[in-house]
Each structure stands twice: as structure tokens, then as C-alpha cells.
C-alpha positions in Angstrom: 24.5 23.9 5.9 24.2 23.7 2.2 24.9 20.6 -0.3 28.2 22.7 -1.6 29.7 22.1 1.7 28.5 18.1 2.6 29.9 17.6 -0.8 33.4 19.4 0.1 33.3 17.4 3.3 32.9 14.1 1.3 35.5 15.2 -1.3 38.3 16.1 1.6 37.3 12.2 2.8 38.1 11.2 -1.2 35.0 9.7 -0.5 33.5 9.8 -4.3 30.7 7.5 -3.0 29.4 9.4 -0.4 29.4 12.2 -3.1 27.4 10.2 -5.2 25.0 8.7 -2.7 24.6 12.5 -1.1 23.5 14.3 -4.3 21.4 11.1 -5.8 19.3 11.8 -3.0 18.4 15.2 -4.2 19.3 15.3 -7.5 15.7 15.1 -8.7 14.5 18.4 -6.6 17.8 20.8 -7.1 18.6 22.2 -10.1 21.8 24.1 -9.0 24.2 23.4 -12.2 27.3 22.4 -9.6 24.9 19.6 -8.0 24.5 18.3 -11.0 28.0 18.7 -12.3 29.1 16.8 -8.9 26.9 14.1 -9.6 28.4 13.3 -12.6 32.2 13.7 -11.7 30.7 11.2 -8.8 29.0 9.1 -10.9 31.6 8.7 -13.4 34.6 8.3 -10.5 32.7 5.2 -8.7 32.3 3.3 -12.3 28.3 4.2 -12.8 28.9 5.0 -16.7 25.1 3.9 -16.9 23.9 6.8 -14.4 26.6 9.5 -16.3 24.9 8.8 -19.5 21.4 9.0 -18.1 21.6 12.3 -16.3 24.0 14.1 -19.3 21.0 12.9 -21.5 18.2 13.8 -19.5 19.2 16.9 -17.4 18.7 20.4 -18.2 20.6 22.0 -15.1 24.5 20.8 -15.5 26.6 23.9 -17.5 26.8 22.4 -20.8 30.4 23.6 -21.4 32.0 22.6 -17.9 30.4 19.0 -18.1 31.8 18.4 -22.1 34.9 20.0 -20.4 35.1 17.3 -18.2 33.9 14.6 -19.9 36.8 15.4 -22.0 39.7 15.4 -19.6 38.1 12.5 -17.5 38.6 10.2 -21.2 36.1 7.8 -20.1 36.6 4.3 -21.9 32.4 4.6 -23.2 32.2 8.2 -24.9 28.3 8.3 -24.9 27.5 10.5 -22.2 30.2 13.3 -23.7 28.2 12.3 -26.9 24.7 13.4 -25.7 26.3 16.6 -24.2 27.4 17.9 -26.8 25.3 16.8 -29.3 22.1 18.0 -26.8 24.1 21.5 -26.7 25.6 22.1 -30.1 29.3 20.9 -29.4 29.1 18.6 -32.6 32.7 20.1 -33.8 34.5 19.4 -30.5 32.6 15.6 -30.3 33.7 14.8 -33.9 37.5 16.5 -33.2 37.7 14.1 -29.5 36.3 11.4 -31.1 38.7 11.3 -34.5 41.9 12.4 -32.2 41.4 9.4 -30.3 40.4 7.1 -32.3 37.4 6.3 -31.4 36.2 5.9 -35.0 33.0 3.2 -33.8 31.9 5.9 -32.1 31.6 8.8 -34.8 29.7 6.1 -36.9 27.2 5.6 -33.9 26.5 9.3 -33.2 25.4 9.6 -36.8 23.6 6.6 -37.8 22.0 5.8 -34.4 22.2 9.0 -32.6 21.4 12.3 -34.4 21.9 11.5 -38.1 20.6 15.5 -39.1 24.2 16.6 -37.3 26.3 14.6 -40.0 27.0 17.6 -42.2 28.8 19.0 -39.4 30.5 15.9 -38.7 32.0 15.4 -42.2 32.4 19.2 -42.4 35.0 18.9 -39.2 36.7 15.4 -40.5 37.9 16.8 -43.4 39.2 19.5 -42.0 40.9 17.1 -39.9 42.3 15.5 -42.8 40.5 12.6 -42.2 40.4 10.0 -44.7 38.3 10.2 -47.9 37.4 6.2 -47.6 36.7 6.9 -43.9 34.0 9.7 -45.1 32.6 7.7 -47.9 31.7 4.6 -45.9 30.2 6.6 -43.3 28.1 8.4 -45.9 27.0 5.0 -47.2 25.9 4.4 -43.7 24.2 7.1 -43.0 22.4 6.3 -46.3 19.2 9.3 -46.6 19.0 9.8 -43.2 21.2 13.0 -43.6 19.9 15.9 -44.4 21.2 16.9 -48.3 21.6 20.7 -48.8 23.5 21.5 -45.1 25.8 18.3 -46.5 26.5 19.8 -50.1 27.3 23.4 -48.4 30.0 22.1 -45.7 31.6 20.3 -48.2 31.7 22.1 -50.8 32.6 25.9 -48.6 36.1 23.4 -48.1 36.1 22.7 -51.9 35.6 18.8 -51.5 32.2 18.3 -52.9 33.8 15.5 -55.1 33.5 13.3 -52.1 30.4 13.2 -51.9 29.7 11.4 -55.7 29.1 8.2 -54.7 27.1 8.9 -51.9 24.9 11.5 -54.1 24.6 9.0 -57.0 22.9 6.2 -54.7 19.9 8.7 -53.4 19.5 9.6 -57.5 19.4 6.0 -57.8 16.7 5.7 -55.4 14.5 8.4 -56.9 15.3 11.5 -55.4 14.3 14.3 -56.3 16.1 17.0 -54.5 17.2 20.3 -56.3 20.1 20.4 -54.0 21.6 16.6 -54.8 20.8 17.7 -58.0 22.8 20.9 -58.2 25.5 19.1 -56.0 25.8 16.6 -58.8 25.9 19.3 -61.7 29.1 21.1 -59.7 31.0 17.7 -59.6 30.6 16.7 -63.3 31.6 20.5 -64.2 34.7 20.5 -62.0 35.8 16.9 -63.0 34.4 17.8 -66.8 32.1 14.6 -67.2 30.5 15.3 -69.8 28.6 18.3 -68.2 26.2 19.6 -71.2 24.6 16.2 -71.1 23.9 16.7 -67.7 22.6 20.2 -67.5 20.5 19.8 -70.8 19.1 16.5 -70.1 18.2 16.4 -65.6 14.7 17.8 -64.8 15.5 18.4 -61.2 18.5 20.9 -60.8 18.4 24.5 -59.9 19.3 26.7 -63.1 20.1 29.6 -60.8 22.5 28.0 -58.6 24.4 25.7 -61.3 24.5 28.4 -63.9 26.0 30.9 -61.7 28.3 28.2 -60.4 29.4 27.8 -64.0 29.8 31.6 -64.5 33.5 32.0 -64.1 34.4 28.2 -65.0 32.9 28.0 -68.1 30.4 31.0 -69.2 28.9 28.0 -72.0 27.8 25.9 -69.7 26.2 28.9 -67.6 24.2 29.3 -70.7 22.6 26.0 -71.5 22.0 26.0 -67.4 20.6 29.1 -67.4 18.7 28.7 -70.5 17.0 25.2 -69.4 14.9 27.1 -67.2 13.2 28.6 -70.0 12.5 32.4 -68.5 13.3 32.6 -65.0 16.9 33.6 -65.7 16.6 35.7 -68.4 18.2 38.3 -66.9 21.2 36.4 -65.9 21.6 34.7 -69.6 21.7 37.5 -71.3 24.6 39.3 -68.6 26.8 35.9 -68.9 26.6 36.0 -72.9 27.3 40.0 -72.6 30.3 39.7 -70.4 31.9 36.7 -72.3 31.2 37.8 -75.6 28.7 34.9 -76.6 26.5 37.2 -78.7 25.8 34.1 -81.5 24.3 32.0 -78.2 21.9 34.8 -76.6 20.5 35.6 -80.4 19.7 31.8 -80.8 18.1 31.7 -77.2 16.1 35.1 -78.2 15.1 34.1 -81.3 13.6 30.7 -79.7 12.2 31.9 -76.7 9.8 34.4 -78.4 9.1 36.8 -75.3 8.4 40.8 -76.3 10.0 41.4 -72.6 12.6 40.0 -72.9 13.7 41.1 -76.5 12.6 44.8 -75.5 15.4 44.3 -72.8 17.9 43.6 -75.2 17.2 46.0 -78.0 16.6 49.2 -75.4 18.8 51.9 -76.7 20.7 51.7 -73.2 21.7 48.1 -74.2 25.5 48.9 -74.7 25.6 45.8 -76.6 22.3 45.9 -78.4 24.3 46.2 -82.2 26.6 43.1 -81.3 23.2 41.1 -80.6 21.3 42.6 -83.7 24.1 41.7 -86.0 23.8 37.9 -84.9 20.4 37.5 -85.2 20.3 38.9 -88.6 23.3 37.2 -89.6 23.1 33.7 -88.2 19.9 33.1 -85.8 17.0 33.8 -87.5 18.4 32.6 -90.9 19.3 29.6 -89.1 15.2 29.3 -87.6 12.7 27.4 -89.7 9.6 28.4 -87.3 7.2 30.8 -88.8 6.6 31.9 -85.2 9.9 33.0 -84.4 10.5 34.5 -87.3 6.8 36.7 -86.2 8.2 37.7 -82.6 11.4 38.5 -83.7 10.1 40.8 -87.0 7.3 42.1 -84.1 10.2 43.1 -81.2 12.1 45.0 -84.0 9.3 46.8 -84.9 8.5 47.5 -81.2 11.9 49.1 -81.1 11.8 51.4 -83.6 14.2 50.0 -85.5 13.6 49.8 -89.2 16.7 50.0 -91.0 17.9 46.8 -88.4 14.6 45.2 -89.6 15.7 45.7 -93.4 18.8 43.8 -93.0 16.8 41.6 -90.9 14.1 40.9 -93.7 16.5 41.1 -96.6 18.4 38.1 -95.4 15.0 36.0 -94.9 13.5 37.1 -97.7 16.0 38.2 -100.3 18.7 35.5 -99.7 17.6 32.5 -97.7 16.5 29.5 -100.2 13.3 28.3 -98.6 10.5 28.8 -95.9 10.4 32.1 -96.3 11.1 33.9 -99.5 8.1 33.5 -101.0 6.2 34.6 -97.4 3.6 37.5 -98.5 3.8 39.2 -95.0 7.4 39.5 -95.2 7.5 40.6 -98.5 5.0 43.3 -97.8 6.5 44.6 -94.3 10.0 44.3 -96.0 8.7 46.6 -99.0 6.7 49.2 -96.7 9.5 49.9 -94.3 11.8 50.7 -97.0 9.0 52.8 -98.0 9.5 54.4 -94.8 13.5 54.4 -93.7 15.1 53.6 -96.9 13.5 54.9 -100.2 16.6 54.2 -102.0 15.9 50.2 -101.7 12.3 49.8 -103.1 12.9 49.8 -106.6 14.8 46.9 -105.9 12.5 44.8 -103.8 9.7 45.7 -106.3 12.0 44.2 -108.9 13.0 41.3 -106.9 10.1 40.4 -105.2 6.7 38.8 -106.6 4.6 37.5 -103.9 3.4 41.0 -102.0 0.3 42.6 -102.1 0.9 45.3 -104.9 -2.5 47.6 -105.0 -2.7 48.0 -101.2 1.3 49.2 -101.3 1.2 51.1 -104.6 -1.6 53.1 -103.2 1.0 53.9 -99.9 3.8 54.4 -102.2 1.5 57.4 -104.3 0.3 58.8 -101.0 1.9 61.1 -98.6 4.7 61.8 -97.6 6.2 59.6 -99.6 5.3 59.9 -103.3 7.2 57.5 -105.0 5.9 57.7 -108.5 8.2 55.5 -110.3 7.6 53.1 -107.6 4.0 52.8 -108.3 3.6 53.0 -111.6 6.1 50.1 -111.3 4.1 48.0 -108.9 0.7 48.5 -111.0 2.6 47.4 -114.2 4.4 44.6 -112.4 0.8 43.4 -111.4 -0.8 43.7 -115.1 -2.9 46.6 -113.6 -2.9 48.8 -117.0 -5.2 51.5 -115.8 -3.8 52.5 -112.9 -0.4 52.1 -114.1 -1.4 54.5 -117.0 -2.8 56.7 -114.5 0.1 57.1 -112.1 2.2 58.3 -115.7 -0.7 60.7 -116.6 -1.6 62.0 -113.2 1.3 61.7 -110.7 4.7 61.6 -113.2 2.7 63.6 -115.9 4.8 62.2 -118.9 2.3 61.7 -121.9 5.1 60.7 -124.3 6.0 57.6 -121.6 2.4 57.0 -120.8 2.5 57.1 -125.2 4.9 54.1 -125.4 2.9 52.8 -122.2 -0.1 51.9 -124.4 1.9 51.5 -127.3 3.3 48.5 -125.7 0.4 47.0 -123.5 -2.4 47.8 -126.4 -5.1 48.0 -123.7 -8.5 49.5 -124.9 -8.8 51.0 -121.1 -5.6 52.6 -121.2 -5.6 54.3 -124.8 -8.7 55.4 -123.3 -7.4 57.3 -120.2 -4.2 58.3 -122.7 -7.0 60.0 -125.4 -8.6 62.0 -122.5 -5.5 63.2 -121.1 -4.5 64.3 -124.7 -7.9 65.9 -125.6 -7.3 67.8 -121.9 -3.8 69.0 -123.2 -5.4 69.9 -126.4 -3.3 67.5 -128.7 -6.1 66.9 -130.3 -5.3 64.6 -133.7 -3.5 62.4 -130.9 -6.1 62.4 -128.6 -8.5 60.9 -131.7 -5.8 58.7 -132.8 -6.0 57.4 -129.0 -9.9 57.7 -129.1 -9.7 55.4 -131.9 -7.1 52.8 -130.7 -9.5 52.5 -127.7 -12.8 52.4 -129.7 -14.4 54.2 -126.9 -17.0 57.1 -128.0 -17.6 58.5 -124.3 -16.4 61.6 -124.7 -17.8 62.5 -128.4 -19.0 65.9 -127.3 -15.8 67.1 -125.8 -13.9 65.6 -129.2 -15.9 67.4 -131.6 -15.9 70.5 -129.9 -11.8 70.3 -129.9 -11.7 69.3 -133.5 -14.0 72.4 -134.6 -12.1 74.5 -132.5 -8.5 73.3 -134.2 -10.3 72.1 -137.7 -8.8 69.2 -137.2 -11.9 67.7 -139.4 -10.2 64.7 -141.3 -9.2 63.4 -138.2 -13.0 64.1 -137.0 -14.8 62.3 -139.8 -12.6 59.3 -138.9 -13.2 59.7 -135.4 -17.1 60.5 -136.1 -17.6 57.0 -138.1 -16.6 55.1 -135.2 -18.8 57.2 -133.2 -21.8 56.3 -135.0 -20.8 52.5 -134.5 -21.3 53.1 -130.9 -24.0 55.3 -130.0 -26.9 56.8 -132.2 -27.4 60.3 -131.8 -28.0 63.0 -134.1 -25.3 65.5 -132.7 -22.8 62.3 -134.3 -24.7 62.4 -137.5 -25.0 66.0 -138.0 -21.4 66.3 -137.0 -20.3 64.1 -139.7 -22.2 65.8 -142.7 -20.4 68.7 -141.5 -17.1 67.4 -141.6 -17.9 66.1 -144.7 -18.8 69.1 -146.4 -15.4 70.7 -144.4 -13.3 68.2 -146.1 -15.1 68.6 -149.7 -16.0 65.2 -149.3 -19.1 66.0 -151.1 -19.6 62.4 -152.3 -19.0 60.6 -149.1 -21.9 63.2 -147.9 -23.8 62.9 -150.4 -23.9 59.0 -150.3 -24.0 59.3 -146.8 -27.1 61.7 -146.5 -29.3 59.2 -148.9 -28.4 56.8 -146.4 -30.0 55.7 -143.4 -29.3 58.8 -140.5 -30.4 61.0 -138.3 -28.4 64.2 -138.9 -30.1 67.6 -138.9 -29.3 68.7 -142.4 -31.1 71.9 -142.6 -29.1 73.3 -139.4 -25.5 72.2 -142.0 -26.9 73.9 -144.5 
């Protein structure tokens, strides 16, 4: 006839015992949910608390939500068996809310030290919304000791904005070494909302999650999003540099990219689409890289403006390194040379100056730029090449590439090199000043070009200055072109005794071709 109607027969008796006896009996083979429901209504109506508990623990047939129903109406005086139902099938939130309403405080404490400690996020979640008391929570925690699970905890507390509750209890697993990121971040959010002393913390732990704690900091203080985000050193690049953007902290990012030395991430920041790429420039020139002592940053940072086409930045850049800070790197040759050559490139205007200024660069290689194409700066050169003591090719930059002979005049004049009087006498004799060019010929004491010379003195009978010119000749090479040369000039000048003393002398001119 069916077990639904023995057990409506034994219920119109009010015989809960026959109820209870009945179904025992076949408890173990049914698994109809009402059979088992009956059994514990049964159970629980004779006094059997032991046999309510074992079934709610150990069946999987009862309905879940019309035995915790029950269970709840029926107020029995030992809550366990509504504690395994609901615990067994999720009903943590109405357990906690029965237990608290009715003061069953022992029994909260049980279910989560003894019973299913993973579920006490939920239940401190539901207490405070309950309004429970904060001492109440705390002294559970403390409890519960590292047995709850720490991240689910930290994210039900702090989605109701009481993650300060949790201090003590998150200071006593620090204390006994723990080492997880998210005690660690929870930690970090409590010292930044109650401000104690917050810096310390985010600069100094090892263990907290730079993501999470920096974008926690984002809206309640974009400084302390920084030094979170910048602890990581490279995995939030991206979100440093958007914080400092938003809020203005321009100074802060040019520090942290003239430290961390990465060509990515500075060729993110100075991309022409950077809107605030000129705000950034301005403070690393101004304040960050004077500020660094480290050749190396000072490399990466000269190397990512290079990288980004931008020399004129990387003038100001190197001027106030080079030109204006005191120390480390004045006298740097690198930076003197790169600081020189791209003016040489973006800002002609400025290398006078620098060559002026400056005394530690590497003059021939950048003279020899400076002459070339297309950038021909003359003055510039012949500048460098002075600057340097390099005569000759000073004197050749004024005879070649400026083309002044009455500079490159004063030039020798003032330096009184044999080398360059030399180069000035040729150029002369070439423009055919030719009692100059001897006078320079002279200065020099260089015969080399005595054939060219006395062909240009014939041609402009320039013969006093010959004879002169011829004399120190002879010093200097023997040949009988010289010696010839000089009886002529002699008998040009009606210096018929200086010949005459000079042919009973010791020579090798060819007299009969004077005569």
C-alpha cells in the first residue's frame, strides 16, 4: 500500500513512534526524499537528537531546503543536525542568521573551528551584516586561528568596507610567517585607510601584490599608487605611468624612468601619441636626470631620446648634464661629443658655443663632420683644430674651406708654426702673390717647392726676393737648378760682386748657360 500512507496512518494515531520505528526499518533501502524527511520529523519528535544528526549528516535523499526548513521551525534545543544541513548544502548564511538571532553564539564558534572552518568567510561576512559585534568577530577569528581560508576572508569583509576588523587577526598569521599575497595586500588596504604610516609598508614588505594595492590606492592617494606600483619593478609599468598622468605627478614617473633604464618602456612614454610626453621630457631634463649620479642611467636615458628622434629635447637634456651640473658628468667625453654632434645636426646656431665651452671631446673626429656635408661649418672647424693645437689643419680649413689668406696671414703670424707658413707660402705662390709667398717660404724654411718659386719669381722679376729665397735654398738641398738660379739673380740685381764672390766659391751652377 505504500510507506506514504502507513506513515499517514501512524500520524492520524499521533503515533510519532510508530512513524519512526516504520521508516527505520526501511530507511537504508528507500531513497524517496519524504521518507527520509519523515524520519527525521520522527526522529526529532520522540527525543532521538542523536539519530536526527546522523541521518541529516549522512543522507543524500532528504530535500535539502524542506529539512533546514524544518529544522528551523522545530528550534531544537542541540542545533547540530540543522548545522550539517546546511553546511552539507550551502545554507551557511541562513545557519549563521538562526544561530546569531537566537543566540546560540557557542554554536557559531563550533561550526567554524570544529566543523567546516573553510565556511568562516561566509560566516563573518553574514555577522556583520547582522551587526554583530566587532569583539564577537575578533575572538572568533583568533579561534579560528589559520584554519580559515585568507583571500575569500579579506573579500567578504572588505565588499562591506570593514576590512579593519580583521587587523589583529591578519597581524598574528604575519607573525607566524605567512607569506600570503592576499594577508599581505589585506594589510596594505588597512594601514592606507587608517594612514599608518603606509609608505613604510608598501616600500619595505616583500610579499604584497603591487597590482591590487596600487590600484587600491589609485583614487585615495595616487602617491602611494606609485611607490606600490613601482616596487614591482616592471610588471606595472603601464599602470605607473597612467596614475602619474592622470594626477599630474610628472616629477615621480621621470624619476622612476630614469632608474628603471628599460628602452620599452621609455619608447612608450616619448611616442609622439603620448599627449603628455613634453610634461615628462621637461622633468627629466629639469630635475631627474640632474638629480642621477649613475653613469648608466644617464646612457639609457641619452639612448631612448635618441631612439625617439628627438634631438633638440636631447640638447636641453645634455646641456644641463654637461654644461651646468658641477660634477660626474661635465667632463664626460661621450657626452661632450654627442652633445656637440647633435647640435651639429638640429641646432647649428649652438656649436660655437659648446666648442668654446667644452674641452674634453674628441675634436679631429668632429671637426672633420663639422667640414663635411651637409653641414659645412667652417668657422666651426677651423675653431675646433685651433682649440686642439692642430696648426695645419686649422691653417688648412682658412686656406681651403673659408679661403681668407689675410686671416690664415694673422693665423701664422700668431702661432709661428714652420708647417703652417708652409701651407700659407703655397697657397700664396698658387694666388700668385709671389714676394709674400717667399716671405712665407722663408718664415717656414722649407725649400720643397723651389722649382715652382723660381718660375713665379722669373715670371714677376721679383728677383731680390729670389736671391733671398735662393740662399736658403741652397741650405737645404744641392742642386744645380738652385745654383744656377742664383748667379742669375745675381747678375738681375747687378749684384755683380755677390756673384762674382759667389762663382769663385764652392757651387755647382751652370755658368755658361747664364752667360
Amino acid at each position: 500500500i505504500g510507506a506514504g500512507k502507513i506513515v499517514a496512518m501512524f500520524e492520524s494515531f499521533g503515533s510519532n513512534e510508530g512513524v519512526f520505528y516504520f521508516l527505520g526499518a526501511i530507511l537504508s533501502s528507500s531513497t524517496d526524499p519524504e521518507v527520509h524527511f519523515k524520519y527525521i520529523q520522527a526522529a526529532s519528535r520522540c527525543g532521538n537528537m542523536q539519530e536526527v544528526e546522523r541521518v541529516c549528516r549522512e543522507s543524500t535523499s532528504y530535500d535539502p531546503a524542506t529539512v533546514k526548513d524544518y529544522l528551523k521551525e522545530a528550534k531544537l534545543p542541540d542545533p547540530r543536525p540543522l548545522i550539517y544541513v546546511c553546511d552539507l548544502h550551502g545554507f551557511v548564511g541562513e545557519l549563521t542568521e538562526y544561530l546569531y538571532k537566537n543566540s546560540l553564539m557557542k554554536y557559531i564558534e563550533v561550526y567554524v573551528v570544529k566543523v567546516n572552518p573553510l565556511q568562516c568567510p561566509a560566516v563573518i561576512g553574514t555577522l556583520i551584516d547582522l551587526d554583530c559585534s566587532e569583539d564577537f568577530i575578533k575572538t572568533l577569528l583568533q579561534n579560528v586561528r589559520a584554519a580559515c581560508p585568507i583571500q575569500p576572508l579579506c573579500e567578504e569583509v572588505e565588499k562591506r568596507n570593514r576590512l579593519r576588523v580583521l587587523l589583529p587577526w591578519l597581524e598574528a598569521r604575519v607573525a607566524e610567517g605567512n607569506q600570503d599575497p592576499f594577508l599581505h595586500n589585506g594589510i596594505a588596504k588597512i594601514y592606507i585607510d587608517t594612514n599608518r604610516d603606509p609608505e613604510t609598508f608598501l616600500k619595505t614588505n616583500q610579499f604584497y601584490d603591487s597590482a591590487v594595492v596600487g590600484k587600491y590606492c589609485e583614487d585615495r592617494d595616487p602617491h602611494l599608487a606609485y611607490t606600490a606600483y613601482k616596487r614591482s619593478w616592471g610588471s606595472c609599468d603601464s599602470q605607473l605611468v597612467e596614475v602619474t598622468n592622470r594626477n599630474g605627478l610628472f616629477r615621480l614617473q621621470a624619476r622612476y624612468l630614469v632608474e628603471r633604464q628599460s628602452p620599452e618602456l621609455w619608447e612608450m612614454v616619448l611616442t609622439v601619441e603620448n599627449q603628455h610626453r613634453r610634461n615628462v621630457i621637461d622633468q627629466v631634463v629639469s630635475t631627474a636626470l640632474p638629480e642621477s649620479t649613475n653613469a648608466e642611467e644617464v646612457s639609457a636615458t641619452v639612448k631612448a631620446f635618441i631612439s625617439a628622434d628627438l634631438p633638440n629635447e636631447l640638447i636641453e637634456l645634455l646641456e644641463k648634464i654637461v654644461l651646468h651640473k658641477s660634477a660626474d658628468f661635465g667632463k664626460n667625453r661621450n657626452l661632450q661629443n654627442l652633445l656637440i654632434l647633435t647640435a651639429i645636426k638640429a641646432d647649428k646656431s649652438r656649436v660655437m658655443d659648446y666648442i668654446n665651452r667644452l674641452d674634453n671631446y674628441d675634436g679631429p673626429e668632429i671637426a672633420k663632420i663639422a667640414l663635411g656635408d651637409p653641414y659645412r661649418l667652417y668657422e666651426e672647424a677651423f675653431l675646433i683644430y685651433k682649440k686642439h693645437d692642430m696648426n695645419a689643419e686649422a691653417m688648412e680649413t682658412l686656406l681651403t674651406n673659408i679661403e681668407s689668406v689675410e686671416r690664415a696671414n694673422e693665423f701664422a703670424a700668431r702661432c709661428g708654426d714652420p708647417t703652417v707658413w708652409y701651407k700659407l707660402g703655397k697657397a700664396q705662390l698658387e694666388n700668385g702673390q709671389v714676394v709674400e709667398a717667399i716671405e712665407s717660404y722663408l718664415k717656414a724654411n722649407d725649400s720643397t717647392d723651389y722649382v715652382e718659386v723660381i718660375q713665379a719669381a722669373e715670371r714677376e722679376e721679383s728677383y731680390d726676393d729670389l736671391v733671398r729665397y735662393l740662399l736658403m735654398a741652397r741650405k737645404m738641398a744641392k742642386d744645380q737648378l738652385v745654383d744656377t738660379e742664383l748667379v742669375y739673380a745675381y747678375a738681375k740685381t747687378e749684384r755683380l760682386g755677390d756673384m762674382e764672390e759667389f762663382v769663385g766659391g764652392t757651387n755647382t751652377a751652370n755658368v755658361q748657360q747664364v752667360g
